[in-house]
N, C-alpha and C positions, 0 to 999 in steps of 0.2 A: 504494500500500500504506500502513494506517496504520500512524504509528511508535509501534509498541505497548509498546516498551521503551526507558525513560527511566533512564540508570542515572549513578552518581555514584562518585566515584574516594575513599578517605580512606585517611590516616594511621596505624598507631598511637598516633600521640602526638598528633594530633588529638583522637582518644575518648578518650587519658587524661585531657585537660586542658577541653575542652569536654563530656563526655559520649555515650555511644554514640545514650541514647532521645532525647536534647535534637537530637542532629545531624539524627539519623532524622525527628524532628519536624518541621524545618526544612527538609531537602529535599524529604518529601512535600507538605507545605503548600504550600510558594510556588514549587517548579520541577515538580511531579509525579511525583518520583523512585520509581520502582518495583522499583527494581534496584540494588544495594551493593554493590560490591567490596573489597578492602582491598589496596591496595598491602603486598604481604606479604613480597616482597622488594625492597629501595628501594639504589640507589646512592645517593651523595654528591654532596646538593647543598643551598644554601641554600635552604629553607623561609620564606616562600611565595619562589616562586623570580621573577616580577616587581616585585613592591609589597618594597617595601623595609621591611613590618612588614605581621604579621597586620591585617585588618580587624575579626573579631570575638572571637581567642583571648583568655578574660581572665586566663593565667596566663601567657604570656610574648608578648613581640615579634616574634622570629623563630629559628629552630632547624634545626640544623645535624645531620643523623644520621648515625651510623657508614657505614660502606661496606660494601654490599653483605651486609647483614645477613638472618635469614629472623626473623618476627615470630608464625612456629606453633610448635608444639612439635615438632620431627622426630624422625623413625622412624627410630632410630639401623639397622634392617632395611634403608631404603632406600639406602643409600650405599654405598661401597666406598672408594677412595684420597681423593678429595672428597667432604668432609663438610661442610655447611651452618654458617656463625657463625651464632650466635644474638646479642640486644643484651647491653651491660653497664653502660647506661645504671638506674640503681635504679629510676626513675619506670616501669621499661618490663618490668624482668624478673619473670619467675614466671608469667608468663599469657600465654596461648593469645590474642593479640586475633583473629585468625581466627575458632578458634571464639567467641568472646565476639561478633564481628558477624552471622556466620551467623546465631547464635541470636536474638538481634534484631531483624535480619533476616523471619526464619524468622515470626517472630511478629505481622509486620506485613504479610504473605503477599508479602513481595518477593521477587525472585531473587537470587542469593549469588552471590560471585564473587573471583579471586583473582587479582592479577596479580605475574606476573616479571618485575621493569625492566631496564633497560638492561645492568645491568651484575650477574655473579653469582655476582662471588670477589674480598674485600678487596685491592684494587692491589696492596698494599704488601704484605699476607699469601701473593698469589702471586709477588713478586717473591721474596722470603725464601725459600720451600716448594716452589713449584711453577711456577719457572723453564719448567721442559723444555713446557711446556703451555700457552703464552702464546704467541700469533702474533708471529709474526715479518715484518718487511720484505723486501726483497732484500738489502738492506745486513745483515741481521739482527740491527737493532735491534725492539725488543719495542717492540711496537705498541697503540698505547689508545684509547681513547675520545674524541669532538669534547669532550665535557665532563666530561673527569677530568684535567682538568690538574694539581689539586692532590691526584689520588692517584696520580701520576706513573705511567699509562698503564700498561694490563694489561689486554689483552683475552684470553679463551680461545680456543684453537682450536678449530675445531667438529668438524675432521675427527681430533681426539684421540681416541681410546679410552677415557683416564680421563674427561675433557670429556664425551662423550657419554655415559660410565655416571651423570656426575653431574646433567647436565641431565635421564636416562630418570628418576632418584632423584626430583628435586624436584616433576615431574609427577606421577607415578605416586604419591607421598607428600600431594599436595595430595587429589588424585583421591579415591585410597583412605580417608584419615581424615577427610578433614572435609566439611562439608555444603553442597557448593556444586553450581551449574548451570553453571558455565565457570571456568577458567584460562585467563587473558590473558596475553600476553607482547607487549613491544617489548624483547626481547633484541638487545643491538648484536652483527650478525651480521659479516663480516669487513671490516676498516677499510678505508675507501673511500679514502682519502689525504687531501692536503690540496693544495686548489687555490691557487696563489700570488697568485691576484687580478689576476693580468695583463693588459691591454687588448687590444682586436683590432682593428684597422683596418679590416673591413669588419663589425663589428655581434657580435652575441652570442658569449663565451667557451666555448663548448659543448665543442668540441675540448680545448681548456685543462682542462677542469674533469674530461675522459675521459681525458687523457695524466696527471694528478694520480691516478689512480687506481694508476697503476704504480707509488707511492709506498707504498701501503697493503699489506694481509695478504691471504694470507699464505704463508710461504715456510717454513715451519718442518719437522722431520723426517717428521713425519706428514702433512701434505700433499704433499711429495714421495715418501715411499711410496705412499700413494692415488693419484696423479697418475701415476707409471710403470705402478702396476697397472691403469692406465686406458689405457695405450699413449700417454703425453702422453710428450714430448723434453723432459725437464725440463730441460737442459742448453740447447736452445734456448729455452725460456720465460726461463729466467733470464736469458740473455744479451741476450735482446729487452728483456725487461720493465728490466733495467739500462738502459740505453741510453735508454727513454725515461722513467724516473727522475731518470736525469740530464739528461733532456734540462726535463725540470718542475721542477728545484731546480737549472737553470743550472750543472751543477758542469763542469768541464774547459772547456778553450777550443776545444776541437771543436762541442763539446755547445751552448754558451753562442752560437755563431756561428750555427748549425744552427738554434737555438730565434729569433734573431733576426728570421732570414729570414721562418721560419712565424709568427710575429708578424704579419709583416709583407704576409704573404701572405692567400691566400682561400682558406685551408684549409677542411678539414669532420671531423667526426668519422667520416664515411664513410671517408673516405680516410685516416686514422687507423686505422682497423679492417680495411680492405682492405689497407696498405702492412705489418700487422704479424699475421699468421698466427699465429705461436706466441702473444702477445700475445689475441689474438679466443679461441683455443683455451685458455686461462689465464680468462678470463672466464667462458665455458663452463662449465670443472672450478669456478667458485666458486659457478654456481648449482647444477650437479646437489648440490654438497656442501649449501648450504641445500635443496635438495630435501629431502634426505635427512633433515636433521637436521629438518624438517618430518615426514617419516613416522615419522621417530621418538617424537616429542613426540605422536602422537594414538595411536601404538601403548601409547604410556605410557599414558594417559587411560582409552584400551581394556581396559587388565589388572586396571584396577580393578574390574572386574564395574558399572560403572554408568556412567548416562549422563553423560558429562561434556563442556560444550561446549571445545572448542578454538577461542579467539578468538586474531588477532595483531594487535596493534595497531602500528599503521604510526608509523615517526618520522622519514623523509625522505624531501625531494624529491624525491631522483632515488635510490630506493633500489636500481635496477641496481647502482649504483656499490658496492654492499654485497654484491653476490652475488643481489639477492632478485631475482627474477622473478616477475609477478604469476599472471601467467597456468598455469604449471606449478604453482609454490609451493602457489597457493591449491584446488588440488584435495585439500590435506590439512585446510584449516582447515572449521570450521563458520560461521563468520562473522568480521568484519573489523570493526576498528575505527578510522579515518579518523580519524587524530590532527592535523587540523592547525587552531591556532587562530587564522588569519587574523581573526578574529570581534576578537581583538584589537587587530589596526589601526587599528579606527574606521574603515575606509571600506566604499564598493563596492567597490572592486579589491579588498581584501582577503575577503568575499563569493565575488566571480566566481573568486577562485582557491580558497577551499574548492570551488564548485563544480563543478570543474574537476576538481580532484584526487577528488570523490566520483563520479563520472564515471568515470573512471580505474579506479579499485575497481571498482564494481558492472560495467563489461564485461568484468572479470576473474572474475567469480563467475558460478557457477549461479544459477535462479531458487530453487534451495531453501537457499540461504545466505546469511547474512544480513548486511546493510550498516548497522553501527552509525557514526552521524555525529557527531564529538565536537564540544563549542561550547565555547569559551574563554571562561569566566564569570570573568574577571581583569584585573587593570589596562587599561584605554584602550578595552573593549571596551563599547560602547554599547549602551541599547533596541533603536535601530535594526540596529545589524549585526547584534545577536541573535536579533531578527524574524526579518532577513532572512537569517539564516544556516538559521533552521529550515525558511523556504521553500525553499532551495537543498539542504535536505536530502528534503523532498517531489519536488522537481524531478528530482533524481539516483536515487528510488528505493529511499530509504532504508529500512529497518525502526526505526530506534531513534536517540536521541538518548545522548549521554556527556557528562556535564560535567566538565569539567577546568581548574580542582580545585575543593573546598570549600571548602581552607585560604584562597585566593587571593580566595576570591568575594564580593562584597556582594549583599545582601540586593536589591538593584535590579536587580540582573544574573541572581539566581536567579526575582527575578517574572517578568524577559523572557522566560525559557523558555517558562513559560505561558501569556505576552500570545501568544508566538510561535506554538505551538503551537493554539490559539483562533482567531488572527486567519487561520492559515494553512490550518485545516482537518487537523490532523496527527493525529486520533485519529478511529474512528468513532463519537463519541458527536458529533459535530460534521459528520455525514452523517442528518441526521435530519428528518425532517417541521420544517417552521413550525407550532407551533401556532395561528397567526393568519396573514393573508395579508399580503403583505408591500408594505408601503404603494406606493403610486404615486406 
């Protein structure tokens, strides 16, 4: 299939400070970008988030945004108890960048687009306000993000009822007013824990890295009501899922003796999932609740009276550990987007696990959904793995290319697209007759 859609991720503060038609100019010319999205709700994180300073901003070095902010004007109609921040950044407030890209956009016959990151209620604003509504652990400490350390951790629950009216809002609000062909999300769905890095005596931590997940979300009042109304023994979950808690942050001298052994042993994640029932049946309850919150999100989409694509764009390895199931989940989405930017490593191995992971996606999809493959056009990432990431995107099946990011990108890294795409046969205007015979 050719990848017919080449799309690019930006900023607001990107098009404040380099321009929207200058940007626009720059990725159709040298990568083939035919498709703009705007990161329109962005967590908290340093900007550009590898290079330790912009490469071609000429108004600042690097820049830091609020948390969890939205970058459109919202439909005070769509919300109810959670209501969308807006910025209060001066450079940023009083404009729509949504629609100001659309339109742009719009004009240069691209497709528009909008994404919800990771994270999509200020840490520190839901710790203050909206306590009751943040995942919880076993222990019921409030659980956060792999990279919101410095907004001291604050994830929503999904199986919330405020949560879900505010995630239906933001959809259904994108959908409805502004001028787009898809809403993207890599919303951090429930926190997968944290693995201790622990060694293992006979070869890969796999077991380790499943028993850390008993450490993550969530356990809060609204998943244990979902959970009983489900026929789950919440009172066995809890008590399992403690147990091996502690058995993944070594606490008691029971616990710590027990975890030694398995260290030391030739355990499996099998046997992990086989020796803990209520445990297995707790993993279970965390994908139908992403299921769900999956039907939701295109029910949202739907109410808008127009066609809007549902993309989810992927942000881990092993996203089981999150609740996500590919194969269920992905009967709600219209296409996927393969965020991994191995392309960055500079090597082959880093290649062979893009295409590994694009692999992975596409035998989770129908043939009428589409597999958009992201390339990492950002620090250490070479011609070469660019090439060859876009072949490994032909190879798996792809529909479309994503670059991630602009802010991060050099001008060298955005020609690679093109070499790549050229060299690899990725478009059909490159399935064509030779006008001349081709030498001997």
């Amino acid at each position: 299939m050719p990848l017919n859609e080449i799309a690019a991720s930006l900023y607001p503060w990107d098009l404040a400070d380099e321009g929207i038609e200058h940007i626009l100019d720059v990725l159709s010319s040298r990568a083939e970008v035919n498709s703009a999205y705007l990161v329109g709700l962005m967590h908290k994180e340093k900007r550009p988030l590898h290079a330790r300073h912009y490469p071609h901003n000429p108004v600042r070095r690097y820049y830091v945004p609020e948390d969890s902010r939205v970058y459109w004007a919202p439909d005070p109609g769509k919300y109810q108890r959670i209501k969308p921040l807006t910025t209060e950044r001066e450079f940023l407030i009083g404009r729509d960048w949504l629609d100001e890209l659309t339109t742009a956009a719009r004009r240069r016959g691209m497709r528009t687009g909008c994404e919800i990151s990771h994270t999509i209620i200020d840490a520190q604003y839901a710790r203050e306000n909206l306590s009751d509504v943040l995942q919880r652990d076993v222990y019921g400490n409030i659980v956060g993000a792999f990279e919101a350390v410095e907004a001291q951790r604050a994830l929503p629950c999904l199986n919330h009822p405020d949560v879900q009216d505010y995630l239906y809002g933001l959809f259904a609000d994108v959908a409805a007013n502004h001028d787009v062909d898809y809403v993207q999300t890599c919303l951090v769905l429930f926190g997968a824990g944290r693995d201790d890095g622990g060694t293992h005596s006979f070869g890969p931590t796999s077991w380790q890295q499943l028993l850390a997940v008993a450490t993550g979300g969530c356990f809060c009042a609204a998943c244990k009501a979902k959970a009983t109304e489900e026929g789950l023994d919440w009172d066995a979950v809890v008590h399992q899922v403690t147990h091996l808690a502690n058995l993944s942050r070594r606490i008691g001298l029971e616990e710590l003796h027990e975890r030694q052994l398995l260290d030391e042993s030739n355990y499996t994640e099998s046997a992990l999932l086989v020796e803990n029932e209520a445990f297995t049946a707790w993993l279970q309850f965390r994908k139908r609740s992403v299921n769900r919150l999956f039907a939701l999100v295109r029910e949202a989409l739907a109410a808008s009276g127009r066609q809007v694509e549902f993309r989810y764009n992927t942000y881990m390895a092993s996203p089981e550990r999150a609740g996500l199931d590919f194969a269920s989940a992905f009967t709600y989405v219209d296409s996927v987007r393969e965020s991994d930017y191995s392309d960055q490593l500079g090597t082959a191995e880093g290649v062979a696990t893009k295409r590994a992971k694009l692999m992975k996606c596409r035998r989770a999809l129908r043939e009428d959904q589409q597999l958009i493959a992201a390339l990492g056009v950002r620090p250490n990432a070479t011609t070469q793995t660019l090439t060859d990431s876009v072949r490994a995107a032909v190879e798996a099946g792809a529909d479309g290319l994503s670059l991630g990011h602009y802010d991060g990108a050099t001008m060298e890294r955005l020609d690679a697209v093109k070499l790549g795409l050229h060299r690899w046969e990725g478009q059909q205007r490159d399935w064509q007759p030779l006008t001349e015979s081709p030498a001997e």
